[in-house]
C-alpha positions in Angstrom: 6.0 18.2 1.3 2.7 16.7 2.3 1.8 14.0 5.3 -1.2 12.1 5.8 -1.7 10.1 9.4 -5.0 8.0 10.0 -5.6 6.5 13.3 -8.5 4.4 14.0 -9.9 1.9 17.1 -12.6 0.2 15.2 -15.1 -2.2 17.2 -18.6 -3.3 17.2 -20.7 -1.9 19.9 -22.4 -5.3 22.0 -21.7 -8.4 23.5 -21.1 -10.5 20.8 -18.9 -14.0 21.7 -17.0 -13.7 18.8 -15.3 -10.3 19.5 -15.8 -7.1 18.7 -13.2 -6.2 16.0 -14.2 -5.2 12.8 -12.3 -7.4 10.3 -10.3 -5.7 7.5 -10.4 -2.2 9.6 -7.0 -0.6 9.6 -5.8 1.2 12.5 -2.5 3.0 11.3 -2.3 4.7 7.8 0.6 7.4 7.3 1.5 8.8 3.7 4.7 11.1 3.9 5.3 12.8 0.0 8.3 15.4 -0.9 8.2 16.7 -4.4 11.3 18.5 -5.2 11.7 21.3 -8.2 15.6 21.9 -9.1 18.3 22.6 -9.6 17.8 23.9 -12.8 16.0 21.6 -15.2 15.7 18.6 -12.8 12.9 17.8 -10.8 11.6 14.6 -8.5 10.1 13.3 -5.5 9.6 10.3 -3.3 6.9 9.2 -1.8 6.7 6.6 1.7 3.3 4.9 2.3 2.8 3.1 5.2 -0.5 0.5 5.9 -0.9 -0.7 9.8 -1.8 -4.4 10.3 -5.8 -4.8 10.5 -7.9 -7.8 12.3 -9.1 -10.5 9.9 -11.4 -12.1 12.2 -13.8 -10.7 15.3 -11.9 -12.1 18.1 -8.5 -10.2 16.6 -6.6 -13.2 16.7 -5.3 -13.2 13.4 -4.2 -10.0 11.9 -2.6 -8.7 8.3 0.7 -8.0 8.2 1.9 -4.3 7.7 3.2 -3.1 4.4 5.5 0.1 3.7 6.3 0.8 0.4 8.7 3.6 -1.3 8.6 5.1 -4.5 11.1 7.6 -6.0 11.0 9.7 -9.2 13.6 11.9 -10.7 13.0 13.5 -14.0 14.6 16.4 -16.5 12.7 19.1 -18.6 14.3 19.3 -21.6 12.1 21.7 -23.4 9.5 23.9 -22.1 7.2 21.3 -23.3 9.1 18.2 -23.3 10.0 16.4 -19.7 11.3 12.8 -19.5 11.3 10.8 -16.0 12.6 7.5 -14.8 10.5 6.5 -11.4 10.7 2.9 -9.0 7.8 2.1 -7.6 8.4 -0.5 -4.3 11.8 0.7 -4.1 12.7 -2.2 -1.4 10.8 -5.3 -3.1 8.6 -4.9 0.5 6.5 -8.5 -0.1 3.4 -7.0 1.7 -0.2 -6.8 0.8 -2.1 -4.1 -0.5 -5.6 -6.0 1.1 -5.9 -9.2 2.7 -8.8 -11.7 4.2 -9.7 -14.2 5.7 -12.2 -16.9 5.0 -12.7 -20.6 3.7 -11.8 -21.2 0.3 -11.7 -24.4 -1.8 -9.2 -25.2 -4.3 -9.9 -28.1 -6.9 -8.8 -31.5 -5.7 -9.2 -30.4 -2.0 -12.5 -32.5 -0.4 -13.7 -29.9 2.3 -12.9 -26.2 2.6 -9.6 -24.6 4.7 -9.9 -21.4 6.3 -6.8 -19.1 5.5 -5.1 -16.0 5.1 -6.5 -14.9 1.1 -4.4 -11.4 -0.2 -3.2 -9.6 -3.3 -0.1 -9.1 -3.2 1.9 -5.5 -4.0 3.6 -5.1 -7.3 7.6 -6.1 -7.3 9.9 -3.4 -7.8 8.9 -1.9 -11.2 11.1 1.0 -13.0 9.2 3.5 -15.2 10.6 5.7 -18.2 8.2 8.3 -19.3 8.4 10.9 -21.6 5.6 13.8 -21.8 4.9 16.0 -24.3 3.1 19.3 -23.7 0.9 20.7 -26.7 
């Protein structure tokens, strides 16, 4: 088992009008993993990461959204050198962002800039198969 916790108060040091949050700064980041080996041939694991919401803009007024995803793996060895897995990544189809802005953009047809929320996105649920061979 292995756990990872981050806490942070990120701020700008001064007197500055437009606030003293540092955008894009996380202040809560937690990774819980549990790899499992057993019974018998079977092994696996899951693992649960968790990303706090973060200011976009100085004043903290506008904030990304937190995002927890889970991912699970359960596999066989069926040789001493021959394993085969199946593993979900996002098992809950969490819609969250893995990073996320804020600024003026302009998309084509639109006459003066918008500010907004810009992200990537996380992957959807995905399912792996793997098979590893060991020389």
């Amino acid at each position: 088992m292995d756990l990872d916790l981050a806490w942070s108060h990120a701020r700008f040091k001064g007197d500055d009008p437009s606030g003293d949050y540092i955008p894009g700064a996380v202040e809560q980041v937690a990774s819980l993993g549990l790899t499992l080996q057993g019974p018998g041939r079977w092994f696996g694991g899951a693992r649960v990461r968790y990303l706090g919401e973060a200011p976009l803009i100085e004043d903290g007024s506008i904030t990304s959204r937190p995002t927890t995803l889970v991912n699970l793996e359960a596999g066989l060895h069926l040789r001493d050198n021959l394993d085969v897995s199946l593993s979900v990544f996002n098992l809950f189809d969490d819609d969250g962002n893995n990073i996320t802005y804020f600024y003026e953009s302009r998309l084509p047809g639109e006459a003066t800039p918008v500010a907004d929320i810009q992200f990537h996105s996380v992957e959807p649920r995905t399912l792996r198969a793997t098979a590893t061979w060991r020389f």
